[in-house]
C-alpha positions in Angstrom: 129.3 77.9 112.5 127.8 80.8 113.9 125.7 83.6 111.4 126.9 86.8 111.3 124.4 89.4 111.6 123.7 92.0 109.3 122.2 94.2 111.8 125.0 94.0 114.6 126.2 97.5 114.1 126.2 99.6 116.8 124.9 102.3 114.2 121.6 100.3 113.7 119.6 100.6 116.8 116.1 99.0 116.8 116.6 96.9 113.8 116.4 93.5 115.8 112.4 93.3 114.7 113.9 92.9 110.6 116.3 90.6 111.6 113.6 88.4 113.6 111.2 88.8 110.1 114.6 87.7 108.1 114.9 84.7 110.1 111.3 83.7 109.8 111.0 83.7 106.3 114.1 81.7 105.7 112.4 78.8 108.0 109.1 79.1 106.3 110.6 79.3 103.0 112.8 76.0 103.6 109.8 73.9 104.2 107.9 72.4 100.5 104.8 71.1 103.2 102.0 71.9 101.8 102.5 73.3 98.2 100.8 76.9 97.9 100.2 79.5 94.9 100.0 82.9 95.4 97.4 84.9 92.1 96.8 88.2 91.6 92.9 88.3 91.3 92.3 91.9 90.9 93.7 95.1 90.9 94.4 95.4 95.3 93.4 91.7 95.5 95.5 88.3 96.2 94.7 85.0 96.7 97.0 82.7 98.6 95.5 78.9 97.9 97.3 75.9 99.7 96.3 71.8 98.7 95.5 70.8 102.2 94.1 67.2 101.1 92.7 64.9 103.9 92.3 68.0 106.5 88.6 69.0 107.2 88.2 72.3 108.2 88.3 71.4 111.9 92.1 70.1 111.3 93.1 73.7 109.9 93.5 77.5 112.0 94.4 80.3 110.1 95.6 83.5 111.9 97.7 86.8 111.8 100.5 87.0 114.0 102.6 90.5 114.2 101.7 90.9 110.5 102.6 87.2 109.7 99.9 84.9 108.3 100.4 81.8 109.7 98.4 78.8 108.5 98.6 75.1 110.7 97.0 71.9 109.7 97.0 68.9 112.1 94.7 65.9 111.4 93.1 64.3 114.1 93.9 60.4 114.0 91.8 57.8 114.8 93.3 54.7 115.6 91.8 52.1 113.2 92.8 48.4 114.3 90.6 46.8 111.2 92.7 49.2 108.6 95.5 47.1 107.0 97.8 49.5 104.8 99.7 47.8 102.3 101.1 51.6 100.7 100.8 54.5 102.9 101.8 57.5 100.7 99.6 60.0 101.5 101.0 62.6 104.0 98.9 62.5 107.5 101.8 65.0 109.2 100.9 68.7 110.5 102.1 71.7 109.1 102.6 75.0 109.4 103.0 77.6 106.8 104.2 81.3 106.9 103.9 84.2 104.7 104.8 87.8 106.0 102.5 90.2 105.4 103.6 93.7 104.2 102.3 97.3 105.7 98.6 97.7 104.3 97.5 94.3 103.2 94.4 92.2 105.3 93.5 89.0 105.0 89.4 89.1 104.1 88.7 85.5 104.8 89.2 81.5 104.1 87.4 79.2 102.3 88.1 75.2 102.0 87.0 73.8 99.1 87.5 70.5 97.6 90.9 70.0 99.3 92.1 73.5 98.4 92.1 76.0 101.3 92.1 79.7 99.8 92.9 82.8 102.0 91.9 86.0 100.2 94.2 89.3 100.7 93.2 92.8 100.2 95.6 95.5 100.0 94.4 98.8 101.8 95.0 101.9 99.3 94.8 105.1 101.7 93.3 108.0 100.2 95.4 111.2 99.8 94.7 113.9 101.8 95.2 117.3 101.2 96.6 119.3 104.4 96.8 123.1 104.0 100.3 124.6 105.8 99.8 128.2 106.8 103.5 130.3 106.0 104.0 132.8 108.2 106.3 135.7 107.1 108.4 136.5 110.0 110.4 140.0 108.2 111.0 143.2 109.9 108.0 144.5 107.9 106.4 147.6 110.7 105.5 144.6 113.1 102.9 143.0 110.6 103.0 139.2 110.0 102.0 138.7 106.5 100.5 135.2 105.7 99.9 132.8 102.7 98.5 129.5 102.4 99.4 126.4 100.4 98.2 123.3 100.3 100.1 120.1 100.6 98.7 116.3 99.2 99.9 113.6 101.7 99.6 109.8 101.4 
């Protein structure tokens, strides 16, 4: 069955780039591997915090990829002939796990602590600037321009 795109109107040129974000969120979002929570810890502050037990920090990359945080685990194995597992329940697979980034938000740095790797986000607040706009009267006024300025607060 083929998907029928939502931006396949000729009258939406240059939205291929949503579509291509669309599609990687639904993959990332299909995938459970590893479980994540996303906090609020302050005002312009988040904190994304993934159980990555059994990876060292060697075994894990985080990076930002056209505003994508993308965040892969793969342990390196050693083949141990003296190990004898009677139960092997504990996930030794890679990963990789996704999380779109909107306009304005960093990521500030990673920690890995006790099987828990955290990657703090800050969100970039610009500051508003005030432009002044110079109105220029253009009237039939004895060939003299009269002029006022106003000012204008952008964000």
């Amino acid at each position: 069955m083929t998907r029928m795109s939502v931006f396949n109107s000729p009258l939406l040129l240059g939205f291929d780039h949503f579509e291509r974000m669309l599609d990687r969120a639904s993959k990332a979002s299909a995938e459970g591997y590893p479980p994540y929570n996303i906090e609020q810890v302050g005002d312009n502050k988040l904190r994304i915090t993934l159980a990555v037990a059994g990876f060292s920090m060697d075994d894990l990359a985080v990076s930002v990829e056209d505003n994508q945080l993308v965040i892969r685990g793969r342990q390196q194995t050693e083949e141990d002939d003296t190990r004898v597992f009677l139960h092997r329940g504990i996930a030794a697979r890679q990963f990789q796990r996704s999380f779109v980034l909107a306009e304005g938000i960093e990521v500030k740095g990673a920690s890995l602590d006790n099987g828990l790797l955290a990657i703090e986000l800050d969100r970039i607040v610009p500051e508003p600037q005030v432009r002044t706009i110079e109105i220029e009267s253009g009237g039939a006024d004895s060939g003299k321009k009269r002029r006022k300025t106003i000012d204008v607060q952008t964000e």
